[in-house]
mmCIF file as gemmi writes it, N, C-alpha and C atoms, coordinates in Angstrom:
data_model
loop_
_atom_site.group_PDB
_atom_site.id
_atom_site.type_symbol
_atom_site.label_atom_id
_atom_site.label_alt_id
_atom_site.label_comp_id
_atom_site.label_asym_id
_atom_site.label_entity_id
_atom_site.label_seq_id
_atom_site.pdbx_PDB_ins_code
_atom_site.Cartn_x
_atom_site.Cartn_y
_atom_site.Cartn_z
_atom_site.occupancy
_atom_site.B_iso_or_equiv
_atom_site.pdbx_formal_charge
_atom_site.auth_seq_id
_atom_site.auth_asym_id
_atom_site.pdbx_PDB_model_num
ATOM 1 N N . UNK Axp A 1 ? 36.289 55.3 96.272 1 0 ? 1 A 1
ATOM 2 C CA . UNK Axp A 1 ? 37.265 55.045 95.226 1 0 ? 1 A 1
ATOM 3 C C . UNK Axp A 1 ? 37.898 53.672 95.451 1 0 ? 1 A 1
ATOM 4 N N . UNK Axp A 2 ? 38.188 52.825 94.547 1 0 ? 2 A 1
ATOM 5 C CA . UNK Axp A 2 ? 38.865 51.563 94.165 1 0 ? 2 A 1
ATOM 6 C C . UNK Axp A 2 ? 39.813 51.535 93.446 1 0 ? 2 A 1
ATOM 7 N N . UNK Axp A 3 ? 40.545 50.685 93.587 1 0 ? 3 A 1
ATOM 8 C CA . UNK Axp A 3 ? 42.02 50.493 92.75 1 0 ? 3 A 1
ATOM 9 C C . UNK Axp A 3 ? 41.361 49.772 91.532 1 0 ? 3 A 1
ATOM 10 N N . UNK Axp A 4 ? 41.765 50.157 90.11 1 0 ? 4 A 1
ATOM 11 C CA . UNK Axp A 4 ? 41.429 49.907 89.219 1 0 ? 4 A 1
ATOM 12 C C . UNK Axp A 4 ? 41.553 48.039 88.693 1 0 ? 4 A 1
ATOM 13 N N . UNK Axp A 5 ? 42.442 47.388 90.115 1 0 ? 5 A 1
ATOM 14 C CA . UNK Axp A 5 ? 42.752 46.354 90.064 1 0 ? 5 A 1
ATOM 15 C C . UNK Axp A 5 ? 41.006 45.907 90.386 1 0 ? 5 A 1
ATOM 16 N N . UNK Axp A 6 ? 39.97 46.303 90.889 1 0 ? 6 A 1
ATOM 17 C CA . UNK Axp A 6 ? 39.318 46.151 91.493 1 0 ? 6 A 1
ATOM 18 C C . UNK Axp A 6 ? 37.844 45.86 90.577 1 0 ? 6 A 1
ATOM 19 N N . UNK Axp A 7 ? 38.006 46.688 89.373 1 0 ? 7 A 1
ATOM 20 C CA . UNK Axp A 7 ? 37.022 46.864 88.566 1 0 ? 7 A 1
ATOM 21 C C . UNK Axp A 7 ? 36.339 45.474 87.738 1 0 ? 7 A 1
ATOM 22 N N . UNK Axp A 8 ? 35.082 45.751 87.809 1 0 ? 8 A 1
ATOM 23 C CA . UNK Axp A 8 ? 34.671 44.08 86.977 1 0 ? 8 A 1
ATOM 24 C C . UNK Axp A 8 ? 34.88 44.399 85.322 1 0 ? 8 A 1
ATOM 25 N N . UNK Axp A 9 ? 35.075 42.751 84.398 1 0 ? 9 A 1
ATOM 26 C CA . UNK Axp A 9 ? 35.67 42.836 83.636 1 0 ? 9 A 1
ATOM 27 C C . UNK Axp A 9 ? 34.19 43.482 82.946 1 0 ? 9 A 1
ATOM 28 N N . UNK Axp A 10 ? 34.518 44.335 81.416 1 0 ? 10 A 1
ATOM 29 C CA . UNK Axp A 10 ? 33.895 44.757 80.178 1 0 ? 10 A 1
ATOM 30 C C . UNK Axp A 10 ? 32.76 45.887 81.022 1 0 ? 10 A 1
ATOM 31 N N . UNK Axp A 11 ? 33.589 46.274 82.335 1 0 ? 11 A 1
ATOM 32 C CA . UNK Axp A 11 ? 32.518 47.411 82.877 1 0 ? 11 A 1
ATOM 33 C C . UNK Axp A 11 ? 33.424 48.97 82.728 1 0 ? 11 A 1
ATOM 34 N N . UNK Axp A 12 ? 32.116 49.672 82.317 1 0 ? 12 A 1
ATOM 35 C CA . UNK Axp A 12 ? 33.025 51.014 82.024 1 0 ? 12 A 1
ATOM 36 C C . UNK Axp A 12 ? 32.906 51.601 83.312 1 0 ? 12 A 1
ATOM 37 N N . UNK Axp A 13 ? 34.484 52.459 83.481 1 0 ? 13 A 1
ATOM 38 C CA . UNK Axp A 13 ? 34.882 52.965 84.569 1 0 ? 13 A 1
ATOM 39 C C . UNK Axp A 13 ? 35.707 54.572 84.266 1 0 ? 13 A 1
ATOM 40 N N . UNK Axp A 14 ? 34.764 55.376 85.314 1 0 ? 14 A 1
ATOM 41 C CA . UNK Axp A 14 ? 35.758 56.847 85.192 1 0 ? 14 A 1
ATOM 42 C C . UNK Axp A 14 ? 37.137 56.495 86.078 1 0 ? 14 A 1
ATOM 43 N N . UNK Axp A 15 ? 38.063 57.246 85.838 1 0 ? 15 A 1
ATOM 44 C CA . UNK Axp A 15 ? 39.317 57.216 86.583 1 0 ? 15 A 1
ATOM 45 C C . UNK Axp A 15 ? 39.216 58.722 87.357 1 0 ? 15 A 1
ATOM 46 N N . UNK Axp A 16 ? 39.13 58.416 88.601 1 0 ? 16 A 1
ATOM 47 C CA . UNK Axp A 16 ? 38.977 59.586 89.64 1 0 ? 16 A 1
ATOM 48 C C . UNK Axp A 16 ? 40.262 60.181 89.883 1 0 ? 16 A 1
ATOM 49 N N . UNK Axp A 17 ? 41.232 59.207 89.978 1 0 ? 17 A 1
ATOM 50 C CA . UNK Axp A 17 ? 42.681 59.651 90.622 1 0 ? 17 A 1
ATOM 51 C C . UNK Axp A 17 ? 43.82 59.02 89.837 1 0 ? 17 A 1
ATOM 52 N N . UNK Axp A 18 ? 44.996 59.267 89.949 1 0 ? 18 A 1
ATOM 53 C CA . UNK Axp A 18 ? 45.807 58.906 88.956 1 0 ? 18 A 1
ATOM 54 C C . UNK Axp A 18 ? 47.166 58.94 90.667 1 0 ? 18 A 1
ATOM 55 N N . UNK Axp A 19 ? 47.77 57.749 91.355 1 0 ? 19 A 1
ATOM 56 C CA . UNK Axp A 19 ? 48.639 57.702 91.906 1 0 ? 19 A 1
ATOM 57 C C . UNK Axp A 19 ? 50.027 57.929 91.555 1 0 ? 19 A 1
ATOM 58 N N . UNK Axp A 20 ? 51.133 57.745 92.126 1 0 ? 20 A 1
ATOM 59 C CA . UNK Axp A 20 ? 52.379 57.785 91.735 1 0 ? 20 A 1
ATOM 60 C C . UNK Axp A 20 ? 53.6 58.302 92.157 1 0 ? 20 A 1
ATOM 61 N N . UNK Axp A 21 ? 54.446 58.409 92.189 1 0 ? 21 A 1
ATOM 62 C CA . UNK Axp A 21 ? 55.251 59.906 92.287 1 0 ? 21 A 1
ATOM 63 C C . UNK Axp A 21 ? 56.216 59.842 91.013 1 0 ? 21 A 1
ATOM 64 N N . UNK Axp A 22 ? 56.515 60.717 90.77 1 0 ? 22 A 1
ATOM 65 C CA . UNK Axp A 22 ? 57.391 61.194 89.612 1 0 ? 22 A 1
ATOM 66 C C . UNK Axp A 22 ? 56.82 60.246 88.037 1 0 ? 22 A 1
ATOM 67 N N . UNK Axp A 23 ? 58.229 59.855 87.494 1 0 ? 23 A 1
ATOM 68 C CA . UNK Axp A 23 ? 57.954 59.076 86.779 1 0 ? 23 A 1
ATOM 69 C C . UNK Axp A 23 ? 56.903 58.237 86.454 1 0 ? 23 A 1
ATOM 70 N N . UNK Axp A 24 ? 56.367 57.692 87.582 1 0 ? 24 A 1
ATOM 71 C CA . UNK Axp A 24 ? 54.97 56.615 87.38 1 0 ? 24 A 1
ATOM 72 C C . UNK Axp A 24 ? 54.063 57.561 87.049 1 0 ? 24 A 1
ATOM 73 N N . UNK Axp A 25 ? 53.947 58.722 87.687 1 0 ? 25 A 1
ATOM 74 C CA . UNK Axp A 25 ? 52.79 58.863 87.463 1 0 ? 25 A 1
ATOM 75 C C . UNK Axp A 25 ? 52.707 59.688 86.18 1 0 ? 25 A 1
ATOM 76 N N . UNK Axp A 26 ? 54.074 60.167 85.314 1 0 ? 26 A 1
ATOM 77 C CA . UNK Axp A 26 ? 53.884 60.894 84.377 1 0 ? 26 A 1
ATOM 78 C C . UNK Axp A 26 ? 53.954 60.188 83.358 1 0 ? 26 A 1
ATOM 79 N N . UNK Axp A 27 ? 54.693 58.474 83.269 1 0 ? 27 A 1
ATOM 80 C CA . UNK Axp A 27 ? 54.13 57.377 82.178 1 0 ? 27 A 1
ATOM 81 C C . UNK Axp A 27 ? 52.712 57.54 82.837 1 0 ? 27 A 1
ATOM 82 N N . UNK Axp A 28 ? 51.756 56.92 83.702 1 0 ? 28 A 1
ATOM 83 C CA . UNK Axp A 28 ? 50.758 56.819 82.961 1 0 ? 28 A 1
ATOM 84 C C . UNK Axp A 28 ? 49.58 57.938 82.5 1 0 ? 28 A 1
ATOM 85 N N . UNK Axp A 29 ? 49.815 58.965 82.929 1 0 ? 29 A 1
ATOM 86 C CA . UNK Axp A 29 ? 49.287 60.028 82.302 1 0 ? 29 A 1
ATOM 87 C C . UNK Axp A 29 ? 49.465 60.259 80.753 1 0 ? 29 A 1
ATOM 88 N N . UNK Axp A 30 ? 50.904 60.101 80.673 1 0 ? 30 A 1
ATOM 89 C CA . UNK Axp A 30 ? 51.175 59.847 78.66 1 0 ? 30 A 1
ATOM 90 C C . UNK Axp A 30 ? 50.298 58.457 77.719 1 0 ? 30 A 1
ATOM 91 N N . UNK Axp A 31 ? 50.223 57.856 79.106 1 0 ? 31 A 1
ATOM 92 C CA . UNK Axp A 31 ? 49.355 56.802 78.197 1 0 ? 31 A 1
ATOM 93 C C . UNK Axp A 31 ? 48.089 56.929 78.159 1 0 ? 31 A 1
ATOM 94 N N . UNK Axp A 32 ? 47.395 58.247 78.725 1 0 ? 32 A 1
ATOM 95 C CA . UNK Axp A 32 ? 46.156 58.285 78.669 1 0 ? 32 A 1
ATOM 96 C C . UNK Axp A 32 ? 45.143 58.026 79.966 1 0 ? 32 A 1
ATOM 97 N N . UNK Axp A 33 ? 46.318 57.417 80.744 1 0 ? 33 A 1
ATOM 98 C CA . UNK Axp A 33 ? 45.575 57.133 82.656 1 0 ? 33 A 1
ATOM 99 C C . UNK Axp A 33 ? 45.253 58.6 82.918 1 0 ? 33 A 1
ATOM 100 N N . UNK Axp A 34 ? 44.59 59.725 82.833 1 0 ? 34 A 1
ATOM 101 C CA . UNK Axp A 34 ? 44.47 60.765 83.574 1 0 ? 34 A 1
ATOM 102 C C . UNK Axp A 34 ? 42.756 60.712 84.138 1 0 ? 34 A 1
ATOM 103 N N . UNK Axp A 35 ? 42.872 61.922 85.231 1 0 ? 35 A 1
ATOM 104 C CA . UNK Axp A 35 ? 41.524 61.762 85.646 1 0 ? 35 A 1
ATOM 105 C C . UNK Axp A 35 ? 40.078 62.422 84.303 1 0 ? 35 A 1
ATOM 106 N N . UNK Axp A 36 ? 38.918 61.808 84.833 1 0 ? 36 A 1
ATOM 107 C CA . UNK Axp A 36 ? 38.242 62.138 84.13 1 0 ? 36 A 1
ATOM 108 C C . UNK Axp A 36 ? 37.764 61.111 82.511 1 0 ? 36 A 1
ATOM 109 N N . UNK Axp A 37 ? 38.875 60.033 82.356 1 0 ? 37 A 1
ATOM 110 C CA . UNK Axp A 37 ? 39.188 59.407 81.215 1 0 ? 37 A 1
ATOM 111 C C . UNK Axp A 37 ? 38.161 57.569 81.477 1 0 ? 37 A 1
ATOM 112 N N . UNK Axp A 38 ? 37.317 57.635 80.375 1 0 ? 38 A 1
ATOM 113 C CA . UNK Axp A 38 ? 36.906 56.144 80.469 1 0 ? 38 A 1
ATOM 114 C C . UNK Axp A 38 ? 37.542 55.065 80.177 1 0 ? 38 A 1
ATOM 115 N N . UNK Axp A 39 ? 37.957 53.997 81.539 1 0 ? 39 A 1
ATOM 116 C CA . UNK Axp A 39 ? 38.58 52.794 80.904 1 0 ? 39 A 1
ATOM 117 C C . UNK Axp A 39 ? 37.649 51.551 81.285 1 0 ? 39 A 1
ATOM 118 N N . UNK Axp A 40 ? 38.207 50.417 80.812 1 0 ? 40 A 1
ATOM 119 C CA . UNK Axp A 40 ? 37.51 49.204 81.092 1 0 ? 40 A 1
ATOM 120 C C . UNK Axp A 40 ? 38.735 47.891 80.89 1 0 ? 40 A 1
ATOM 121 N N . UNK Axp A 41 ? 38.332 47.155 81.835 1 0 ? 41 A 1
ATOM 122 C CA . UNK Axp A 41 ? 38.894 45.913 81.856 1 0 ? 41 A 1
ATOM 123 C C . UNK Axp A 41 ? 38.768 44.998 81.11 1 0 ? 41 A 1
ATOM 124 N N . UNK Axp A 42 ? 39.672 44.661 80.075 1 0 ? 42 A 1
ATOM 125 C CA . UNK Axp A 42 ? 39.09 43.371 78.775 1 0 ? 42 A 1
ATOM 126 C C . UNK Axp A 42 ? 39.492 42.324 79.472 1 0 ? 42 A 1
ATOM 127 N N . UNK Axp A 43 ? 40.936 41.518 80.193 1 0 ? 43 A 1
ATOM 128 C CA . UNK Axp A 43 ? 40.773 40.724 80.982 1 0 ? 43 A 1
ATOM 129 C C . UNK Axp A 43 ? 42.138 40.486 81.679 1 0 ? 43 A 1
ATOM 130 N N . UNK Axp A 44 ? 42.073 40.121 82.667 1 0 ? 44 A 1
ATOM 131 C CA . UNK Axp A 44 ? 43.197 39.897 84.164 1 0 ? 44 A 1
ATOM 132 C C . UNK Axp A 44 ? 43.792 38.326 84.427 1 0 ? 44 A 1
ATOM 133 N N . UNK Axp A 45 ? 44.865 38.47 84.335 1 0 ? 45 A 1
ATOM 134 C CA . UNK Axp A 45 ? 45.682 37.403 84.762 1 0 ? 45 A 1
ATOM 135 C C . UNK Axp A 45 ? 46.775 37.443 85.518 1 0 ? 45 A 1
ATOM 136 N N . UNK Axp A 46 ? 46.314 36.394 86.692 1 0 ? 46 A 1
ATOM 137 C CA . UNK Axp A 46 ? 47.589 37.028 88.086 1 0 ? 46 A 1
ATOM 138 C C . UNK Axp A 46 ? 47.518 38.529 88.919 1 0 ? 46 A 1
ATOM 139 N N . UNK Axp A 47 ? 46.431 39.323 88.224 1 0 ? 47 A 1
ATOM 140 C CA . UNK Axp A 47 ? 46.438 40.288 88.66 1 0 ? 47 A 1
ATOM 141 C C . UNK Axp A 47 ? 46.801 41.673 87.796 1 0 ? 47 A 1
ATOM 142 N N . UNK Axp A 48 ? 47.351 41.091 86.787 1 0 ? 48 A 1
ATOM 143 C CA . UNK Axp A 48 ? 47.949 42.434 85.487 1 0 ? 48 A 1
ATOM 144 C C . UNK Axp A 48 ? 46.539 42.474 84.722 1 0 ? 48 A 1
ATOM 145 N N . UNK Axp A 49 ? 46.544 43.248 83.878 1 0 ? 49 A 1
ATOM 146 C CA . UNK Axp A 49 ? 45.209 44.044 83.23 1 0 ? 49 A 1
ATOM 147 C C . UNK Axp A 49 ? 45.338 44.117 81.938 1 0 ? 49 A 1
ATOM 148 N N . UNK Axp A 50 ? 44.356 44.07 81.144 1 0 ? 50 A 1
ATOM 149 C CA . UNK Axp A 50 ? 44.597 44.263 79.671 1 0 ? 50 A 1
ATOM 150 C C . UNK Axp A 50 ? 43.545 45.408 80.062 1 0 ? 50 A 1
ATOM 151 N N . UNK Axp A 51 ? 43.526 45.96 79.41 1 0 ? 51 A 1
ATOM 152 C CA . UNK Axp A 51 ? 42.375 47.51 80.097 1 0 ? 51 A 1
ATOM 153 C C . UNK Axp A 51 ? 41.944 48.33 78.265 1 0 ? 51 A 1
ATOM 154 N N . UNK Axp A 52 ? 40.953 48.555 77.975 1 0 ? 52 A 1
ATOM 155 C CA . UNK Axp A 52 ? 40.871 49.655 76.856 1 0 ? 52 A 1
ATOM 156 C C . UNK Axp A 52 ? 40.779 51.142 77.853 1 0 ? 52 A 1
ATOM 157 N N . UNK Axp A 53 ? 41.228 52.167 76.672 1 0 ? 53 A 1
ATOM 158 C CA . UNK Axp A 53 ? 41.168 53.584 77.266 1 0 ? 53 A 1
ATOM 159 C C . UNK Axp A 53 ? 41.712 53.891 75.801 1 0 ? 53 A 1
ATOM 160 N N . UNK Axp A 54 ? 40.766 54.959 75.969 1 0 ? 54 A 1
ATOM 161 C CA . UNK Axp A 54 ? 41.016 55.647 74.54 1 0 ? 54 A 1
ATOM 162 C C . UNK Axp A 54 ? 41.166 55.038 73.028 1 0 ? 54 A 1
ATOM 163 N N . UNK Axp A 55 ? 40.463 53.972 72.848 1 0 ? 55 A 1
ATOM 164 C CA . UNK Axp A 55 ? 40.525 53.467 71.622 1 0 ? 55 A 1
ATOM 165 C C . UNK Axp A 55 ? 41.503 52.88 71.088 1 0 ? 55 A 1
ATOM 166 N N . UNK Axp A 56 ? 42.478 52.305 72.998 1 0 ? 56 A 1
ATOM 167 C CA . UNK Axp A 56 ? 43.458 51.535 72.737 1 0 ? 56 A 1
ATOM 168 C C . UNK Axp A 56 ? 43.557 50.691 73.728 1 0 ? 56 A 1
ATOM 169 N N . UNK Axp A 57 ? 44.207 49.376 73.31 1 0 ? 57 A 1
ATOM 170 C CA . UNK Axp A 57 ? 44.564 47.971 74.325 1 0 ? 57 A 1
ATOM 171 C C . UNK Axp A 57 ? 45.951 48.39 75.231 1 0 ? 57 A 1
ATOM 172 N N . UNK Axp A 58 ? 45.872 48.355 76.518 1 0 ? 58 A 1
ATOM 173 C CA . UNK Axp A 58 ? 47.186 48.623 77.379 1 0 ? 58 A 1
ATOM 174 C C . UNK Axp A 58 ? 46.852 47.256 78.308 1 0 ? 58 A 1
ATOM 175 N N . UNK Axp A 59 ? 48.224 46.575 78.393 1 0 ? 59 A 1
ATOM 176 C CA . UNK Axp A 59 ? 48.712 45.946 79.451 1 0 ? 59 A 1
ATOM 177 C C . UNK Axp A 59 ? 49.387 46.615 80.431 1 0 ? 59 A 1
ATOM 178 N N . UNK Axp A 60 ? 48.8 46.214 82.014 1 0 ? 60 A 1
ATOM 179 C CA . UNK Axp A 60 ? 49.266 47.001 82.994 1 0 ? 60 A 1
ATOM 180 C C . UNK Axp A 60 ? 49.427 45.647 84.061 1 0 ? 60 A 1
ATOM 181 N N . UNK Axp A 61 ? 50.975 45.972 85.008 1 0 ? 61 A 1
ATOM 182 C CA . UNK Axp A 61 ? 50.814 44.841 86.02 1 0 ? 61 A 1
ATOM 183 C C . UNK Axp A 61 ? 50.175 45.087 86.896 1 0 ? 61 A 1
ATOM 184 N N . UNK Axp A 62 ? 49.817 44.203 88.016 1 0 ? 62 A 1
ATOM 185 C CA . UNK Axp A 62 ? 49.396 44.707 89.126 1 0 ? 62 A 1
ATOM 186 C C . UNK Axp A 62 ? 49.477 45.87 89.85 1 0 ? 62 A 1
ATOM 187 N N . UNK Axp A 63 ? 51.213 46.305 89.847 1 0 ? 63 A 1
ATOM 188 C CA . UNK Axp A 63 ? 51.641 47.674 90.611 1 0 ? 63 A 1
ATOM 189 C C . UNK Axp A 63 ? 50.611 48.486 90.421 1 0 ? 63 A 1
ATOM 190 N N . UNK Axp A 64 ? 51.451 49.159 88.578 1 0 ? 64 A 1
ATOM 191 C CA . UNK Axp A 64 ? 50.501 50.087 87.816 1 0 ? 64 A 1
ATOM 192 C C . UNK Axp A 64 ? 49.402 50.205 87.808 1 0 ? 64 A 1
ATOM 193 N N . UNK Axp A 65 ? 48.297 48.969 88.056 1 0 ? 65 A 1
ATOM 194 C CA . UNK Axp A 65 ? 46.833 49.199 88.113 1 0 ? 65 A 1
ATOM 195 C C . UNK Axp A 65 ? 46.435 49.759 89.294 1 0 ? 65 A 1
ATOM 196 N N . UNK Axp A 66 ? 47.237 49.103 90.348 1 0 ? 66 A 1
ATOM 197 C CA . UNK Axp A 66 ? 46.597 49.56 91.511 1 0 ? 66 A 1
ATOM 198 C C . UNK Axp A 66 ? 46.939 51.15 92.068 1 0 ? 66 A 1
ATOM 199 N N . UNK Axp A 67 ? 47.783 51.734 91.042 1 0 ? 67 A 1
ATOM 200 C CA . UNK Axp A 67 ? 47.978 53.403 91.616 1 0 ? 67 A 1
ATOM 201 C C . UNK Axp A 67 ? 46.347 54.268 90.684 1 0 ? 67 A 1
ATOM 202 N N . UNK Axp A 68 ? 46.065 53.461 90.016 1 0 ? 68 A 1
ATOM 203 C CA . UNK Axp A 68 ? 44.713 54.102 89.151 1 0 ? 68 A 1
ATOM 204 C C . UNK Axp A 68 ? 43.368 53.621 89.811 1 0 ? 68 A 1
ATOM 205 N N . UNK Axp A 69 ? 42.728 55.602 90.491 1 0 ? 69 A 1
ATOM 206 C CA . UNK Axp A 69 ? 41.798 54.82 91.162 1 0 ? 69 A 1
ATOM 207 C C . UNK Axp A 69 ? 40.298 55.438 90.719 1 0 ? 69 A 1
ATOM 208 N N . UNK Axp A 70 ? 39.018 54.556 90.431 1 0 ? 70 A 1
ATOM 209 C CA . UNK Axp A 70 ? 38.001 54.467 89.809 1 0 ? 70 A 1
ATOM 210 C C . UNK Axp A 70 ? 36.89 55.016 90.983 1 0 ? 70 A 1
């Protein structure tokens, strides 16, 4: 498993694990971060993520990406 910070760009990726405690991890579950779910990296700057999942564009910073693991 890899931190989703990790993933190459326009490659599809399952999400194995979903990190966090409390709050973090129940935003990104509402946004669709849960396990089992296909995302992909559209493109990274500094380390934050523009990511598709679910037939939608999410910006994520570094933190957030790196609790989502592929």
């Amino acid at each position: 498993m890899l931190p989703l910070t990790f993933a190459e760009k326009n490659e599809i990726n399952v999400i194995k694990k979903v990190g966090g405690k409390g709050e973090t991890k129940k935003h990104l579950e509402d946004m669709g971060f849960v396990t089992g779910a296909l995302v992909s990296v559209i493109s990274e700057v500094n380390g934050s993520l523009i990511v598709n999942i679910k037939d939608s564009k999410v910006a994520l910073d570094k933190q957030l990406a790196s609790k989502i693991m592929i």
